[in-house]
C-alpha positions in Angstrom: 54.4 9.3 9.6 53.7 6.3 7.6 53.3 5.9 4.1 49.2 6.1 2.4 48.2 3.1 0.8 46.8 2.7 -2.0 43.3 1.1 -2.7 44.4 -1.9 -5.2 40.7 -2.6 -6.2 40.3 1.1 -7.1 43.1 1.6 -9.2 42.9 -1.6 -11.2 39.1 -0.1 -12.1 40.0 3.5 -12.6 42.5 5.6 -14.0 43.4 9.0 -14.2 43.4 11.4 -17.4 45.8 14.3 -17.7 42.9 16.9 -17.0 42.1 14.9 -13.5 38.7 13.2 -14.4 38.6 9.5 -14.1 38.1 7.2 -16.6 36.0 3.9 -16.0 34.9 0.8 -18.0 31.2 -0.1 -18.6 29.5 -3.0 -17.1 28.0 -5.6 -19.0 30.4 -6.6 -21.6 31.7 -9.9 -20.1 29.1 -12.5 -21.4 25.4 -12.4 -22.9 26.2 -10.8 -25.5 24.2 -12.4 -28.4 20.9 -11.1 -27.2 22.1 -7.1 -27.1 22.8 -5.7 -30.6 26.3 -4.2 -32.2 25.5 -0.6 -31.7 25.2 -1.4 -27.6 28.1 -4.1 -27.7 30.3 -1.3 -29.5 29.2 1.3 -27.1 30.2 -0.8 -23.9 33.5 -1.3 -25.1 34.4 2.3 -24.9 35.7 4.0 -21.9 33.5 6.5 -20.0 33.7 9.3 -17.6 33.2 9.0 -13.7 30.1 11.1 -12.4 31.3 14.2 -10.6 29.8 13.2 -7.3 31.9 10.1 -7.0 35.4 11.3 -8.4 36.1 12.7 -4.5 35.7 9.2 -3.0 37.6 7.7 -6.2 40.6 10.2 -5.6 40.8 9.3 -1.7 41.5 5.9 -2.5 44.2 6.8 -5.2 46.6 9.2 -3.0 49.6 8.9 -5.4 47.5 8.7 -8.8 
């Protein structure tokens, strides 16, 4: 039986946390950022939490993770 692969788009997006959620960046940090105040930049810098209804698909595409 052959080896799974590994979605390499997924895990460059995604990683794993000790507990088994999945951590994700926000969008919208990458350029217009003069028009969107400090409090919102500040807050899309920050890592957030994967919803619970896509960590299944997430997980299937990270078989080693």
């Amino acid at each position: 039986m052959s080896k799974q692969k590994t979605r390499k788009a997924v895990a460059k997006r995604f990683k794993i946390t000790a507990n088994g959620k999945i951590k994700r960046s926000s969008s919208g940090k990458r350029h217009l950022l003069s028009c969107k105040n400090s409090k919102r930049r500040r807050l899309l810098g920050k890592q957030k939490l994967v919803d619970r209804s896509d960590e299944q698909r997430i997980k299937l595409s990270l078989p080693y993770a």
